[in-house]
C-alpha positions in Angstrom: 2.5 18.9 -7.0 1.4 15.1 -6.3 4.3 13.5 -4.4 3.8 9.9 -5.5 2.3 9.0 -9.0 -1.3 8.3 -9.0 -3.0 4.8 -10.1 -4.3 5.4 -13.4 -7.3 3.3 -12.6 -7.7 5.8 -9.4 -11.2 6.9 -11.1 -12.4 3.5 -12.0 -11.7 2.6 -8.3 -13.8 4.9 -7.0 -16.9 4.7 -9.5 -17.3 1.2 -8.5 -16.9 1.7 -4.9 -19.6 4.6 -5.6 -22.2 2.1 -7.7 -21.4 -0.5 -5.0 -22.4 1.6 -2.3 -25.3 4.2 -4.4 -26.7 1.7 -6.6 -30.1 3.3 -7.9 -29.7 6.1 -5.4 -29.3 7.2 -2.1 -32.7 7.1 -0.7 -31.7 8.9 2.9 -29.7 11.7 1.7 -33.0 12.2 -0.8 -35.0 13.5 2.6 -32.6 16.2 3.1 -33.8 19.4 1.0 -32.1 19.8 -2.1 -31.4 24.0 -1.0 -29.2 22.5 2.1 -25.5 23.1 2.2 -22.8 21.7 4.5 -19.9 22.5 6.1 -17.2 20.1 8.1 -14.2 18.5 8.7 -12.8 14.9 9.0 -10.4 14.7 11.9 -8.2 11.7 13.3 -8.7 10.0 16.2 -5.4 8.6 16.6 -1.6 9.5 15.0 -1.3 8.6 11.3 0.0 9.2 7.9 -2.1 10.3 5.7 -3.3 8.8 2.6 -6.0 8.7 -0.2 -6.4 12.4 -0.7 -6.9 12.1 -4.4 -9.5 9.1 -3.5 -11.9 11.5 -2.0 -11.3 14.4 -4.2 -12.5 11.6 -6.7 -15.2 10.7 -4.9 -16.8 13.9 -4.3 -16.2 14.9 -8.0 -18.2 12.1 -9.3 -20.9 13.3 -7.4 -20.9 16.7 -7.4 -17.9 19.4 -8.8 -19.5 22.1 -6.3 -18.2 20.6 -3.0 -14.5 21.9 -2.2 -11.8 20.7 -0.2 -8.9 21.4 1.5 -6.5 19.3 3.1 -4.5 20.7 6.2 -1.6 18.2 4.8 -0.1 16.3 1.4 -0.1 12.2 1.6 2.5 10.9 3.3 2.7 13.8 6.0 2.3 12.4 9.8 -1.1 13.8 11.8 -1.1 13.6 15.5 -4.2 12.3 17.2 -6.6 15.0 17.3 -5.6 16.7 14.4 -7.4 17.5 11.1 -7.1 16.2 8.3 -9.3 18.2 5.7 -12.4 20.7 5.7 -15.4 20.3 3.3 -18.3 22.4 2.3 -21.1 22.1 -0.3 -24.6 21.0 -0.9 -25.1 18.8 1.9 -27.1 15.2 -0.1 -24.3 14.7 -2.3 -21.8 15.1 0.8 -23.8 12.7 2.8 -23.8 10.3 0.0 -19.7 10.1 -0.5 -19.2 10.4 2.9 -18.9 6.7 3.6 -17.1 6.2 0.5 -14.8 8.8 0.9 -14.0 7.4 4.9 -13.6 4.0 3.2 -10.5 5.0 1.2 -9.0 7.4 3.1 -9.1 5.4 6.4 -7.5 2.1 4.5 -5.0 3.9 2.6 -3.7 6.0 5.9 -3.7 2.7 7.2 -1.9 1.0 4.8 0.6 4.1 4.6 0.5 4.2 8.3 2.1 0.8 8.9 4.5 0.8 6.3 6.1 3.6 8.0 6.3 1.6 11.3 8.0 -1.0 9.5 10.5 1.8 7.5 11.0 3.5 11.4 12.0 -0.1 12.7 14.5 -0.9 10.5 16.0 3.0 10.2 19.7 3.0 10.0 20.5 -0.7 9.1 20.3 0.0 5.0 17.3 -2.8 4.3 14.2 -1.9 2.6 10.9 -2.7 3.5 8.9 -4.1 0.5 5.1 -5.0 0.3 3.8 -7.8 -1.5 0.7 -8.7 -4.0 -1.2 -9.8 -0.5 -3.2 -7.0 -1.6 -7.2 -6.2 -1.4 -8.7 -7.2 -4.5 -9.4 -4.4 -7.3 -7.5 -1.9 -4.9 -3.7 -3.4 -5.7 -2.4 -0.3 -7.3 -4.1 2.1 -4.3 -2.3 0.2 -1.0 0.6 -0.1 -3.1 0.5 3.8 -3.6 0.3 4.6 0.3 3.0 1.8 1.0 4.9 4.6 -1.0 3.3 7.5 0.7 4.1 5.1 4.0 8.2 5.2 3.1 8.4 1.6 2.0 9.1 0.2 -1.9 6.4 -1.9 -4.2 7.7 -5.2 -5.0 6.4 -6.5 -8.2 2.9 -5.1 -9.5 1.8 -8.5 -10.3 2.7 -11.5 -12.3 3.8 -9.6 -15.4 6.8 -7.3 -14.4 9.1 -9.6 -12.7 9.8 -13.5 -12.6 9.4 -15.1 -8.8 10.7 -18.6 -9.2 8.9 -20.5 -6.0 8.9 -24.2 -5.1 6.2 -25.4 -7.8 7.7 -23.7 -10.4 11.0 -25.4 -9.8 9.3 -28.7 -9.5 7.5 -28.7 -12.5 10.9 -27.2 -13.8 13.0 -29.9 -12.7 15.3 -28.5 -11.3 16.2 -24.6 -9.4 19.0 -23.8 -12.1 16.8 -25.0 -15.3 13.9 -23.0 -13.5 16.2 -19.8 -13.6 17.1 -20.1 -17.5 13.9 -21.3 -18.8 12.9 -17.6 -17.0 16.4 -16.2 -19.0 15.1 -17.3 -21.9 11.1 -16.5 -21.8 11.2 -13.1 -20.2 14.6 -11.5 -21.6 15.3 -8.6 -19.4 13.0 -8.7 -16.7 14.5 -9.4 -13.5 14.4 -13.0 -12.1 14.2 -14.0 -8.2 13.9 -17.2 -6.6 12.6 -18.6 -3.6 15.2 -20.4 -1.7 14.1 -22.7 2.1 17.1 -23.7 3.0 21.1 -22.9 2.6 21.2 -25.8 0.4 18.9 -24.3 -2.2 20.6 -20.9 -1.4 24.3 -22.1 -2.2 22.4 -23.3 -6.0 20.7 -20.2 -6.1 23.8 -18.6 -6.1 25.0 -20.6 -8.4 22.5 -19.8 -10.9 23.1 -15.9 -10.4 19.4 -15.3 -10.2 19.4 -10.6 -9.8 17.4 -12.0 -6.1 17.6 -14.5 -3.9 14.1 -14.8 -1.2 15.2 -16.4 1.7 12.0 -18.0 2.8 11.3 -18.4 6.8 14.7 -18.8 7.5 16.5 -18.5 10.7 18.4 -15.3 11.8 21.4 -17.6 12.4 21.0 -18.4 8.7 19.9 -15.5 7.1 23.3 -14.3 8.6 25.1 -17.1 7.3 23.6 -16.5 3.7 24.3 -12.3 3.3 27.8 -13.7 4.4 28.1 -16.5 2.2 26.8 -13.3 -0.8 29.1 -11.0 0.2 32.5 -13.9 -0.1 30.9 -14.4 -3.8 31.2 -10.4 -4.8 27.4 -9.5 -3.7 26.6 -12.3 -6.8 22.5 -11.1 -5.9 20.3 -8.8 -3.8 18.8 -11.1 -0.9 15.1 -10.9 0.3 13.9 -12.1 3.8 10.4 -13.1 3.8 7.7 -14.7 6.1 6.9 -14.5 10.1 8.0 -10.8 9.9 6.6 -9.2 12.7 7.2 -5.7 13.7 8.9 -6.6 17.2 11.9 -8.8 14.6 12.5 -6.9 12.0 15.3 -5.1 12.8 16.4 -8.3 14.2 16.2 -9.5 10.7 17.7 -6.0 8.7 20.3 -6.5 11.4 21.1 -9.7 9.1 22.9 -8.1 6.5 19.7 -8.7 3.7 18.9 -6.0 1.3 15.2 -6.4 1.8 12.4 -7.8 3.8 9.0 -8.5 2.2 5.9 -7.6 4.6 2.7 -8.9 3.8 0.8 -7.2 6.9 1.1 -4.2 5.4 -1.7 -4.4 3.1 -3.5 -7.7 4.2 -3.4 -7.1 7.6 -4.1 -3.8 7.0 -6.2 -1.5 9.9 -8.0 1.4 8.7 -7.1 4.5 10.9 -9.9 5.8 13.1 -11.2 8.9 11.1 -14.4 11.0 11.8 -16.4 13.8 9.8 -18.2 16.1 11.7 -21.0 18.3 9.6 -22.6 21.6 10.1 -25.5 21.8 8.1 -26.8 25.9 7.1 -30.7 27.0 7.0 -29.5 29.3 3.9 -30.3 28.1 0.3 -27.8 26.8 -1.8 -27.4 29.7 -4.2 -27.2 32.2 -0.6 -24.2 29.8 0.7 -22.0 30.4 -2.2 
């Protein structure tokens, strides 16, 4: 059973990875006869969580619904260095052809999954949560936002339609923070409403305003402090967010805080792909002998 919901655009992700990378064909794998069949794996090089099994199940399905796969582990699970990840066998051209395309997404998404859990590791015990951000690839927002899940972290917002971020040019051209806040009240009805606070000034209005969160933006430690305080003396009036400069070496600096949550936009812009490699046997028998 899947662990995490699956991007229902999953399939359109990969057919356009697949035509960007294909296009009118795949004029290499077209020298190898059409009777050869394959067999591998894909190992890591280095410790990971996995992610983007359903990405290359996709991709190989698209191309052809005779290769098979097996995965020694579900996304989400950790893989030493070393260790496999999955073994593959079937008619070796389309094979060759989603191999690249198959790498591509699993090595991102393990890589986006594979930092978020660094992130959820540091800040173990304290109570904050690790959130991502829409400093996503573009056309591949719902897939890193998927392994941030598999990774142990939460999704903030999707995108501009599912909650209201009040930032600085939105309370200028506003007028003010507070008429910012109910102009949202009034527009979007039920949808939760943050703001984007940069000093304790603005935080003390915010707080006013009784916005459901509060982003503390580049603040101090000394200050965020000061501000989960200053929350907690009001009756926990909103949730608070700590966001920008978060490194891995201060975050639990920051979680140490008292915030509820700290927004990490490395996670998927920053984002390393984990060092994955297919190896391939390739058998003399004809297709129809192999299976």
């Amino acid at each position: 059973m899947q662990r995490f919901p699956l991007p229902e655009d999953l399939p359109r992700q990969v057919g356009s990875a697949l035509q960007e990378d294909v296009g009118t064909g795949d004029v290499t794998a077209s020298l190898v006869p059409a009777s050869q069949w394959v067999r591998g794996e894909v190992i890591t090089r280095e410790a990971a969580i996995l992610c983007g099994s359903a990405w290359v199940r996709e991709t190989f399905r698209q191309l052809d619904q005779r290769i098979r796969l097996e995965f020694a582990v579900e996304d989400g699970a950790a893989l030493a260095a070393g260790a496999r990840v999955l073994l593959i066998e079937g008619p070796a051209r389309p094979v060759l052809t989603g191999e690249r395309t198959a790498l591509n997404f699993l090595q991102l998404l393990s890589g986006t999954a594979t930092a978020a859990r660094r992130f959820v590791d540091a800040v173990a015990g304290t109570g904050c949560t690790i959130l991502d951000t829409r400093k996503t690839l573009p056309g591949l927002r719902t897939a890193q936002k998927y392994a941030v899940r598999c990774g142990g972290a939460q999704n903030h917002r999707m995108g501009l339609f599912d909650q209201v971020l009040i930032k600085e040019n939105h309370i200028a051209a506003s007028g003010s923070l507070l008429g910012a806040i109910e102009a949202a009240r009034r527009s979007t009805p039920g949808i939760r409403i943050e703001v984007e606070v940069e000093s304790l000034e603005e935080f003390a209005q915010a707080l006013g305003a009784r916005p459901d969160i509060i982003m503390l933006d580049e603040f101090s430690l000394e200050d965020m402090a000061r501000a989960a305080a200053l929350n907690r003396e009001r009756g926990g009036i909103a949730r608070l967010e700590a966001s920008g400069s978060v490194s891995l070496e201060r975050v639990r600096e920051i979680a140490a805080t008292g915030v509820d949550y700290i927004s990490v936009g490395s996670i998927t812009k920053h984002v390393r792909a984990v060092d994955l490699s297919m190896r391939l046997e390739f058998s003399r028998h004809s297709l129809s002998a192999a299976t």
